[in-house]
N, CA, C and O of each residue as an XYZ file, in Angstrom:
504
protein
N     127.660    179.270    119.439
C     126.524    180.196    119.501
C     127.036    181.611    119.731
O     128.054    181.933    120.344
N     125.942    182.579    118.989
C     127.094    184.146    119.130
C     125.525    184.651    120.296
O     124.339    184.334    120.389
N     126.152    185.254    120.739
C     124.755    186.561    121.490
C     124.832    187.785    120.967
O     125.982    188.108    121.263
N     124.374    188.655    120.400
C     124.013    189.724    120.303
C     123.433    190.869    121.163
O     122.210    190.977    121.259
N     124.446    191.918    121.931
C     123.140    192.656    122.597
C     123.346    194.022    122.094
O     124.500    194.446    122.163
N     122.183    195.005    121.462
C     122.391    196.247    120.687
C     121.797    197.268    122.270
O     121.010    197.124    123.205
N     122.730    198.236    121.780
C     122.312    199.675    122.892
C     122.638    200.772    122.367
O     123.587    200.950    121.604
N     121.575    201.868    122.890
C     122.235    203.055    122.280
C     121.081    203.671    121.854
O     121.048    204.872    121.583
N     119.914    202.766    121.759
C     118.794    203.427    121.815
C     118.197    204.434    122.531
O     118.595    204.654    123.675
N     116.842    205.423    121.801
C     116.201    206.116    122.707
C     115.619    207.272    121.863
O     115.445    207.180    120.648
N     115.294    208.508    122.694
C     114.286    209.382    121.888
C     115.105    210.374    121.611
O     115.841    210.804    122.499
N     115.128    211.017    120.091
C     115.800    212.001    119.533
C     114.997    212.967    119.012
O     113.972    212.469    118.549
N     115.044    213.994    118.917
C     114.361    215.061    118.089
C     114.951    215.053    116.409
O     115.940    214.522    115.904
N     113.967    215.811    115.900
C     114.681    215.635    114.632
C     116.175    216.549    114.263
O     116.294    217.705    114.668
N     116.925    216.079    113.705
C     117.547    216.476    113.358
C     118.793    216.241    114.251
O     119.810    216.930    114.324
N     118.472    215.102    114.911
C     120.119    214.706    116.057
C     120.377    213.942    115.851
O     120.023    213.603    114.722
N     121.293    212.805    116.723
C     122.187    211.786    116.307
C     121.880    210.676    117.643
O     121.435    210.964    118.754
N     122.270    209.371    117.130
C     122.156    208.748    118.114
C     123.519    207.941    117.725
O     124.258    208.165    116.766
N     123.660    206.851    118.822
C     125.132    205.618    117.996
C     124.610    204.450    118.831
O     124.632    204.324    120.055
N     124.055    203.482    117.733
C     123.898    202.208    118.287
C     125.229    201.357    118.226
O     126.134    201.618    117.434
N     125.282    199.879    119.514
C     126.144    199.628    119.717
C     125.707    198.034    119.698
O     124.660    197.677    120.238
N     126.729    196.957    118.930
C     126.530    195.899    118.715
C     127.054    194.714    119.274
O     127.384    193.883    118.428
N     127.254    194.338    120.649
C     128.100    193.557    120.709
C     128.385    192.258    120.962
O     127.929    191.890    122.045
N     129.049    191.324    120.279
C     129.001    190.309    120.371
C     130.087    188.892    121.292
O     131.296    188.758    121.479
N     129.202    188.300    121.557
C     129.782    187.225    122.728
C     129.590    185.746    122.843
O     128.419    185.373    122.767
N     130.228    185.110    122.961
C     129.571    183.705    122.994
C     131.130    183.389    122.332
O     132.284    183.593    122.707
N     130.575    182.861    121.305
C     131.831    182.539    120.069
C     132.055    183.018    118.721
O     132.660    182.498    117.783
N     131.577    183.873    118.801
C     131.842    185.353    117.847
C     133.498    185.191    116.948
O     134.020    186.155    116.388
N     134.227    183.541    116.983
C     134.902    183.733    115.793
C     134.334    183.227    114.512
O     133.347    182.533    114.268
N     135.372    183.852    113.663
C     134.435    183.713    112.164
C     133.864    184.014    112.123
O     133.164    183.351    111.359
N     133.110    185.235    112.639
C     132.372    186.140    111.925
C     132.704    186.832    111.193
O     133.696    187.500    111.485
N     132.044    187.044    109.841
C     132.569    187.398    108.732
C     131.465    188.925    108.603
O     132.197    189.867    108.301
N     130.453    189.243    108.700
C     129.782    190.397    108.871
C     129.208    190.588    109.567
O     128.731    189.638    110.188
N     128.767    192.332    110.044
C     127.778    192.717    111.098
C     126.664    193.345    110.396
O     127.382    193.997    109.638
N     125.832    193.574    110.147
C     124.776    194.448    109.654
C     123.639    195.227    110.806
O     123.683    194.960    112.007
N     122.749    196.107    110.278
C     121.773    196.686    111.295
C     120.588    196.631    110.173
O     120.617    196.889    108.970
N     119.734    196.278    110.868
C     118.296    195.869    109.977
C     117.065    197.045    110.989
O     117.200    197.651    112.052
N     116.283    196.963    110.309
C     115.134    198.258    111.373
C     113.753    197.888    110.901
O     113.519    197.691    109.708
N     112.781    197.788    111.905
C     111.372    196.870    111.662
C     110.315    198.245    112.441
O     110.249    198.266    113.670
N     109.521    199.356    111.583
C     108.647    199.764    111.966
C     107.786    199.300    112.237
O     107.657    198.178    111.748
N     106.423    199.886    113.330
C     104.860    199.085    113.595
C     104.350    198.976    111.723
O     104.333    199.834    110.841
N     104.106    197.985    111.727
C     103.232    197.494    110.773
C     104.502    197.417    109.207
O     104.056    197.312    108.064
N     105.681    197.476    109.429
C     106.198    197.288    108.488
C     106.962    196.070    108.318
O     106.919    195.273    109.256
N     107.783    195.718    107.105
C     108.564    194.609    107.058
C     109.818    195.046    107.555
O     109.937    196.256    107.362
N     110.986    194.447    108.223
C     112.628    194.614    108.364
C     112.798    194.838    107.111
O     112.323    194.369    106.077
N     113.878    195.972    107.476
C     114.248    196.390    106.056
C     115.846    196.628    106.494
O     116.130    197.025    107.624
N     116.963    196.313    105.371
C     117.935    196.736    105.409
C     118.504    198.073    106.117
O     117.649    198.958    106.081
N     119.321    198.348    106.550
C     120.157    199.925    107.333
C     121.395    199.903    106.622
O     121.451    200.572    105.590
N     122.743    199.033    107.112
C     123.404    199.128    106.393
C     124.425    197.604    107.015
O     123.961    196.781    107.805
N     125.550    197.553    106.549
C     126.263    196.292    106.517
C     128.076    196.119    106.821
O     128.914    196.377    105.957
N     128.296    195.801    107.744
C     129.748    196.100    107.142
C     130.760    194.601    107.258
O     130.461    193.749    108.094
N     131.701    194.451    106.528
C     132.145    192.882    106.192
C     133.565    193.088    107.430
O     134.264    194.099    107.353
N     133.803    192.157    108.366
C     134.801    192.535    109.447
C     135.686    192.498    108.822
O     135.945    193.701    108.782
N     136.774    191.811    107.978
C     137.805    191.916    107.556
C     137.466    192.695    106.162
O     136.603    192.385    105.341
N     138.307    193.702    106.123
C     138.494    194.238    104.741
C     137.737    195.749    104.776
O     138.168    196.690    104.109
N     136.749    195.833    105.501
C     135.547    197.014    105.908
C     134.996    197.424    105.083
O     134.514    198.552    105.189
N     134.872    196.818    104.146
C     133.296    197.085    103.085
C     132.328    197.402    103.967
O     132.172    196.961    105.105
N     131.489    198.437    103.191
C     130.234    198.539    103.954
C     129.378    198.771    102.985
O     129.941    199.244    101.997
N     128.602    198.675    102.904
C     127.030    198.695    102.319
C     126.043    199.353    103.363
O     125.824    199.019    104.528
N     125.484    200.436    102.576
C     124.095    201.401    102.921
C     122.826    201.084    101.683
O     122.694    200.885    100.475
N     121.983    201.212    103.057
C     120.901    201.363    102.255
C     120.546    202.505    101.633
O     121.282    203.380    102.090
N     119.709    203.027    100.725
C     119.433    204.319    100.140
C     118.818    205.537    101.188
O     118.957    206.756    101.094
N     118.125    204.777    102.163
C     117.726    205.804    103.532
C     118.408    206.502    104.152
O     118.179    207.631    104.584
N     119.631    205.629    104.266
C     120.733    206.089    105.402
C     121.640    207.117    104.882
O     122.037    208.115    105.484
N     121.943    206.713    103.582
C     123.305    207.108    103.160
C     123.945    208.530    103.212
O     123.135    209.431    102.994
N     125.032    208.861    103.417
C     125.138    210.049    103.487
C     124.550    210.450    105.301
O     124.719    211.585    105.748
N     124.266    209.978    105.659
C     123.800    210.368    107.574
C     123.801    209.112    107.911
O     123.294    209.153    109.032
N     124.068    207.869    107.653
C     124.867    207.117    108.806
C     125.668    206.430    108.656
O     125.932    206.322    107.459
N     126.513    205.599    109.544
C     127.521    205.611    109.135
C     128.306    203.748    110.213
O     128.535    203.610    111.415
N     128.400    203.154    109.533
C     128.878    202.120    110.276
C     130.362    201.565    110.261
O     131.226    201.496    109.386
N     130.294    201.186    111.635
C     131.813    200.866    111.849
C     132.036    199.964    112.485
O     131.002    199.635    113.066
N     133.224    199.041    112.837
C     133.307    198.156    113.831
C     134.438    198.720    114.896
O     135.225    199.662    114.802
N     134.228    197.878    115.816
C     135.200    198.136    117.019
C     135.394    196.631    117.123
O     134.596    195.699    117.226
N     136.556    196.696    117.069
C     137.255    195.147    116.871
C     137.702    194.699    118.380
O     137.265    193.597    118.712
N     138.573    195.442    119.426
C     138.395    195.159    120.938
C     137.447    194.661    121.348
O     137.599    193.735    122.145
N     136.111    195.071    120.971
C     134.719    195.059    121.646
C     134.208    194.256    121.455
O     133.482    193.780    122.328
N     134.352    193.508    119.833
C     133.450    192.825    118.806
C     131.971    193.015    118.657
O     130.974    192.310    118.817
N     132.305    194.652    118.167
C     130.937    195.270    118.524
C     131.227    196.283    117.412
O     132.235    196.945    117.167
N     129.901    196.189    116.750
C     129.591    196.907    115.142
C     129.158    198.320    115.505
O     128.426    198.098    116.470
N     129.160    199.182    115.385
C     128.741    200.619    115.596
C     127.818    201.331    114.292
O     128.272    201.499    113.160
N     126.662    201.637    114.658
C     125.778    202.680    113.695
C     125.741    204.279    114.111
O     125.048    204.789    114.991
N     126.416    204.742    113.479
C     126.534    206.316    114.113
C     125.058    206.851    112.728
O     125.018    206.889    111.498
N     124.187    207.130    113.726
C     122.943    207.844    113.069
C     123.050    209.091    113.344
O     123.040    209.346    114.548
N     123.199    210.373    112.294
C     123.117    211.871    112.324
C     122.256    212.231    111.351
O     122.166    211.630    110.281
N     121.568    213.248    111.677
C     120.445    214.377    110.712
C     119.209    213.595    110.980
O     118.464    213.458    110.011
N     118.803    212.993    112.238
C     117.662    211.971    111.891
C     116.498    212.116    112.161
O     116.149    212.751    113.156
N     115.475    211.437    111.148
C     114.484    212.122    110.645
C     112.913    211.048    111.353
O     112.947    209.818    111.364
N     111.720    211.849    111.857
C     111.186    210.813    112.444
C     110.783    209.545    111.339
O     110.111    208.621    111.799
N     111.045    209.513    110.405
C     110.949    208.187    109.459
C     111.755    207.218    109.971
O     111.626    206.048    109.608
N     112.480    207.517    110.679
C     113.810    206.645    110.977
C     113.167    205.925    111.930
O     113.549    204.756    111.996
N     112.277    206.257    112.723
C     111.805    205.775    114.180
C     111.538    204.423    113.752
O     111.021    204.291    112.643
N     111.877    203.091    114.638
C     111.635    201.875    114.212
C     112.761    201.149    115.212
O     113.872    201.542    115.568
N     112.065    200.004    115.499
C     113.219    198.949    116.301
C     113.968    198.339    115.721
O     113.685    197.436    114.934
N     115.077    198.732    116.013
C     116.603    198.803    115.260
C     117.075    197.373    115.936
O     117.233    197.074    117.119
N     117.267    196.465    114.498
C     118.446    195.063    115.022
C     119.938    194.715    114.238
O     120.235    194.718    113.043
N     120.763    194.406    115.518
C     121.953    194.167    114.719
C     122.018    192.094    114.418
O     121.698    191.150    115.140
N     122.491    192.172    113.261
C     122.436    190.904    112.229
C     123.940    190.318    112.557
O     124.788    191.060    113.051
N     124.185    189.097    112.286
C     125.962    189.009    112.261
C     125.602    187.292    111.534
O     124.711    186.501    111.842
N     127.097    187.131    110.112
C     127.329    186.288    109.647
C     128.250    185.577    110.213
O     128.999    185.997    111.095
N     128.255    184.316    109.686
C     129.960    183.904    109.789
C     129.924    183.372    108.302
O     129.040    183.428    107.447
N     130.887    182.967    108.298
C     131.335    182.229    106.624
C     132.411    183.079    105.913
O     133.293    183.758    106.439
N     132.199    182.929    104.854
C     133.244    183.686    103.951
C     133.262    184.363    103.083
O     134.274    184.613    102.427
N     132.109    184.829    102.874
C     131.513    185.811    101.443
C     129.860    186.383    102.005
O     129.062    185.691    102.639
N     129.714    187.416    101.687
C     128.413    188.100    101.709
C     128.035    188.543    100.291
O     128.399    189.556     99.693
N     127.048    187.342     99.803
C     126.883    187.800     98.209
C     125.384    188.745     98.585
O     125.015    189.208     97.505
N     124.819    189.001     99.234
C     123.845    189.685     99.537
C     123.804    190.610    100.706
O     123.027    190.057    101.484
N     124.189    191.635    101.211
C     124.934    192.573    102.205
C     123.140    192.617    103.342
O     122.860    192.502    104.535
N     122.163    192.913    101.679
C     120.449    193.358    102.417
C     119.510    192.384    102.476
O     118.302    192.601    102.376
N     120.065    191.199    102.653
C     119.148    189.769    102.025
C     119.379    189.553    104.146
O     120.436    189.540    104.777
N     117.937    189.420    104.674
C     117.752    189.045    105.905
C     118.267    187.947    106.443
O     118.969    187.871    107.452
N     117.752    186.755    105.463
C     118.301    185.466    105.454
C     119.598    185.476    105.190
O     119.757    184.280    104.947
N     120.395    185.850    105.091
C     122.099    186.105    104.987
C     122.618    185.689    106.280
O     123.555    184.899    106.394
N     121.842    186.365    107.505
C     122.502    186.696    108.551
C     121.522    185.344    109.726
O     120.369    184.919    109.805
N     122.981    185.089    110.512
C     122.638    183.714    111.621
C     121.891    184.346    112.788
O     120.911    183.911    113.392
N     122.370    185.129    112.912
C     122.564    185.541    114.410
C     121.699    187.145    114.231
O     122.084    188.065    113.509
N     120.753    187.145    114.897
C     120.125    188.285    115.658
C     119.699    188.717    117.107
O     119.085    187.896    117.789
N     120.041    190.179    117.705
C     119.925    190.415    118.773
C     117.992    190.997    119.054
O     116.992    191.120    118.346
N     118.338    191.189    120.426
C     116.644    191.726    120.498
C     116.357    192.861    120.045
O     115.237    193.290    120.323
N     117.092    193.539    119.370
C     116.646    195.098    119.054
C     116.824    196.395    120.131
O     117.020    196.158    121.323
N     116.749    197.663    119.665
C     116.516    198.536    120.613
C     115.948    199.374    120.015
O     116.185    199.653    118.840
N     114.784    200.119    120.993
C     113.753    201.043    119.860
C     114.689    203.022    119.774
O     115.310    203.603    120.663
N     114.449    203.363    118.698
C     114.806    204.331    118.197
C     113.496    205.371    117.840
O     112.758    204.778    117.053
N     113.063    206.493    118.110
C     112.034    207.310    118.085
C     112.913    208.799    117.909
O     113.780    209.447    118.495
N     112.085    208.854    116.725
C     112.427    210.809    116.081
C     111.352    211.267    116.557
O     110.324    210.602    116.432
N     111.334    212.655    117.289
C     110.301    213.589    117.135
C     110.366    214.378    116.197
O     111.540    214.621    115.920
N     109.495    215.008    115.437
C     109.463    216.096    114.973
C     109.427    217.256    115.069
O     109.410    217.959    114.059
């Protein structure tokens, strides 16, 4: 079993940065990807972005790209979302995703991913 706990949340004005933090525990080997997914009031989870632990592919969604930016920290076993320029569209409870296996044929496919944490909420002012 993996645990997930994300931090790093909180309230930004527009146009600042935040860095969510992903980290994982339990038995977190073989994990093969981390991703960050984001669920506004009244919307569906929607993709953020993805990154594969060995090799560091990453995959963005079209929202993010270009202002955020994901990474892992391999000491930690903890995925990093560095969010800059951010816009109150962004506001939404932010979750980090994690695979194990051996291929990610779908980086934005929800069902991809085993393991989800509780989220942490993220709020832009304008």
């Amino acid at each position: 079993q993996v645990q997930l706990v994300e931090s790093g949340g909180g309230l930004v004005q527009a146009g600042g940065s935040l860095r969510l933090s992903c980290a994982a525990s339990g038995r977190p080997a073989g994990m093969y990807a981390a991703a960050w997914f984001r669920q506004a009031p009244g919307m569906e989870r929607e993709f953020v972005a993805a990154i594969v632990w060995k090799g560091v592919s990453t995959y963005y969604a079209d929202s993010g790209k270009g202002r955020f930016t994901i990474s892992r920290d391999v000491a930690k076993n903890a995925a990093v979302l560095q969010m800059n320029n951010l816009k109150p569209e962004d506001t939404a409870v932010y979750y980090c995703a994690v695979k194990r296996g051996l291929s990610l044929p779908r980086p934005g496919a929800r069902d991809e991913y085993e393991y989800w944490g509780q989220g942490t909420q993220v709020t832009v002012s304008s």
